[in-house]
N, C-alpha and C positions, 0 to 999 in steps of 0.2 A: 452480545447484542451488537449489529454492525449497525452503523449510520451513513445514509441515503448523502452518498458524495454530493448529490444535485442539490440537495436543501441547504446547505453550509454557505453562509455569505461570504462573496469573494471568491468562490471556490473555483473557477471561472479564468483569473486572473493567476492563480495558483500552475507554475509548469512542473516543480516536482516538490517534493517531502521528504525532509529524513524518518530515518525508518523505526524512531520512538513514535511522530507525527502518524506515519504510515498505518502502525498500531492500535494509536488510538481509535483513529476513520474506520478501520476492520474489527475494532473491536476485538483483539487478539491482543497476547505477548510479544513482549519484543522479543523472544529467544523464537515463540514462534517464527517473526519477521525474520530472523538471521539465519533460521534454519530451510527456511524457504527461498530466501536468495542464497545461499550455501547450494543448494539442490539445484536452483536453476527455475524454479518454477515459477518465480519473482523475477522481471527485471530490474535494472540496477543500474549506476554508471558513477562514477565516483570523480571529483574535482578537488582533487590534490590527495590531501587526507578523510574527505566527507564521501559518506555514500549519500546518492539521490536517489530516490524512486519516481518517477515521472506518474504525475497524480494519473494521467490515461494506463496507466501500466496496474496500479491501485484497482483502478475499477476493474479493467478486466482482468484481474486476479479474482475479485470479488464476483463479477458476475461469471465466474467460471467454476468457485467454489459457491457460489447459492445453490448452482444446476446438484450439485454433488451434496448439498446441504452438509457443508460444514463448515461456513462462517454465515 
């Protein structure tokens, strides 16, 4: 079950998520999340040893796999 990025308080002020964060919001696995930025089809950007997900990068993941229904 994924959750609707827009209704989440704060979520606004949010610029990226690590990608346990990432998982929960889509409602998927994290090995999901690692295997999707592994492939490319996540972006990503990493500040030192941390990977980020830029919460705009989230949605249109998610609004790219709804169309495909599978998240």
């Amino acid at each position: 079950m994924s959750v609707e990025l827009d209704k989440i308080p704060g979520a606004e002020s949010l610029l990226a998520v690590k990608p346990k964060v990432a998982a929960e919001l889509l409602g998927i696995g994290l090995r999901t999340i690692r295997r999707e930025l592994a492939a490319g089809r996540l972006a990503s950007y990493r500040v030192g040893r941390c990977v980020c997900i830029r919460l705009a990068d989230v949605r249109a993941y998610q609004d790219q796999n709804m169309q495909r229904g599978c998240v």
